[in-house]
Structures are given as structure tokens and as C-alpha cells.
C-alpha positions in Angstrom: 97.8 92.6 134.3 96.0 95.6 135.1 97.7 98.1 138.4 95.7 99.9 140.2 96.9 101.8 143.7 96.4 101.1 147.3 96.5 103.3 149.8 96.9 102.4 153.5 96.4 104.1 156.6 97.8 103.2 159.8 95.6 103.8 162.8 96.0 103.0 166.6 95.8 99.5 166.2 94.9 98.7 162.8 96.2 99.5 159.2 93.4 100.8 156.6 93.4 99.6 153.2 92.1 100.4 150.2 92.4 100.5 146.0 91.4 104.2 145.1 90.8 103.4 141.0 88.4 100.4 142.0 85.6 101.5 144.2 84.8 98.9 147.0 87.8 97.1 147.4 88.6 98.0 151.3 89.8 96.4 154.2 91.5 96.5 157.7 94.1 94.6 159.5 96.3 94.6 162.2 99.6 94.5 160.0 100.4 96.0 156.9 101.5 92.5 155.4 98.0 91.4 156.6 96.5 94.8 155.2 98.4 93.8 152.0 97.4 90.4 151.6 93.7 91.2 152.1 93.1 94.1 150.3 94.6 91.9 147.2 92.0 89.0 148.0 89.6 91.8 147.9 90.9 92.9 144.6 90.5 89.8 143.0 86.5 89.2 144.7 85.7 92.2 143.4 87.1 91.8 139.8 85.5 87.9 140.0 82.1 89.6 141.1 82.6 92.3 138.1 83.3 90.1 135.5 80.2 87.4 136.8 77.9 90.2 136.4 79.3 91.4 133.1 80.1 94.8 134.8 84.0 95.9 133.1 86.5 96.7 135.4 87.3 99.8 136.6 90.5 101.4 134.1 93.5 102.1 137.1 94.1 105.6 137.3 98.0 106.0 138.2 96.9 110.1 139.1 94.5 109.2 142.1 96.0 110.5 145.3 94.6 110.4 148.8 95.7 113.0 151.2 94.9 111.4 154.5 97.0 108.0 152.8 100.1 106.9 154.7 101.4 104.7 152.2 100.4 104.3 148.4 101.6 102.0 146.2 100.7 99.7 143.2 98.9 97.0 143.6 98.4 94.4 141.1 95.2 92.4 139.5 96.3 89.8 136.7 93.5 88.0 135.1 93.4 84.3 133.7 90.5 82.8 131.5 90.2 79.5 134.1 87.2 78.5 136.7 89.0 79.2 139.5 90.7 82.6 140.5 93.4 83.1 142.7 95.3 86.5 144.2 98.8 86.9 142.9 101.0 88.5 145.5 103.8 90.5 144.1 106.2 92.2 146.7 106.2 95.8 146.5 109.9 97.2 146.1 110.3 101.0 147.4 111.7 102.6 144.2 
């Protein structure tokens, strides 16, 4: 399992979200549970699309910060060796 961290961004009407250790993995919402579950589907796209083109991943980088960020916190990429890929969903807990 490799952590990165998400940041998120609430707007007017919308919640911004992205990983800041894993360029490209972005997204918008109209909840943060909805910002949440996205932004981890993107995670695992982008790790899929990564590994297809024999790129490595990005190595998480617990000191990235983003000023302008609402809320950080970890997010979560676990890797299998299957066909088939799926987003694994663990609830953040506030420490």
C-alpha cells in the first residue's frame, strides 16, 4: 500500500480535489464524500495507466503541503498483481 495526500478545496458550490505527490490525479464534486470517492477512482486510473505504460509511480511525499488546501489528508493506493483493478476506499479518521 503506498499513501499519498489529498488535498481538497471547498468552493461555492463544489469541493476541489486533488493528490499533491502524484501529478494528475484531480477532480471536482459537489460533496466531499463524492470529492473523496473520485479523486481515489482517479488514483487508481492513473496508477493503472502508469504501470500499462511501464512509467513507476510517483514515491508519496508525506512533506507536500498546499497553502490554499482546506483539508489534507492521506489517501490510499494498494496495488494487486490481478487483470482487474479496483479503488479501495478506507475512511479517513481525524487523528
Amino acid at each position: 500500500m503506498l499513501t499519498y495526500k489529498a488535498m481538497f478545496k471547498f468552493l461555492e458550490h463544489q469541493v476541489h480535489a486533488e493528490v499533491l505527490d502524484f501529478p494528475g490525479v484531480i477532480t471536482c464534486a459537489n460533496t466531499l464524500e463524492e470529492a473523496r470517492r473520485l479523486l481515489s477512482s482517479a488514483l487508481v486510473d492513473m496508477a493503472e495507466t502508469n504501470l500499462l505504460l511501464g512509467e513507476a509511480l510517483p514515491l508519496p511525499n508525506v512533506t507536500l503541503t498546499d497553502s490554499q488546501a482546506d483539508l489534507e489528508e492521506p489517501i490510499h493506493l494498494v496495488l494487486s498483481a490481478a487483470s482487474v483493478v479496483k479503488p479501495v476506499i478506507i475512511p479517513y479518521e481525524a487523528a
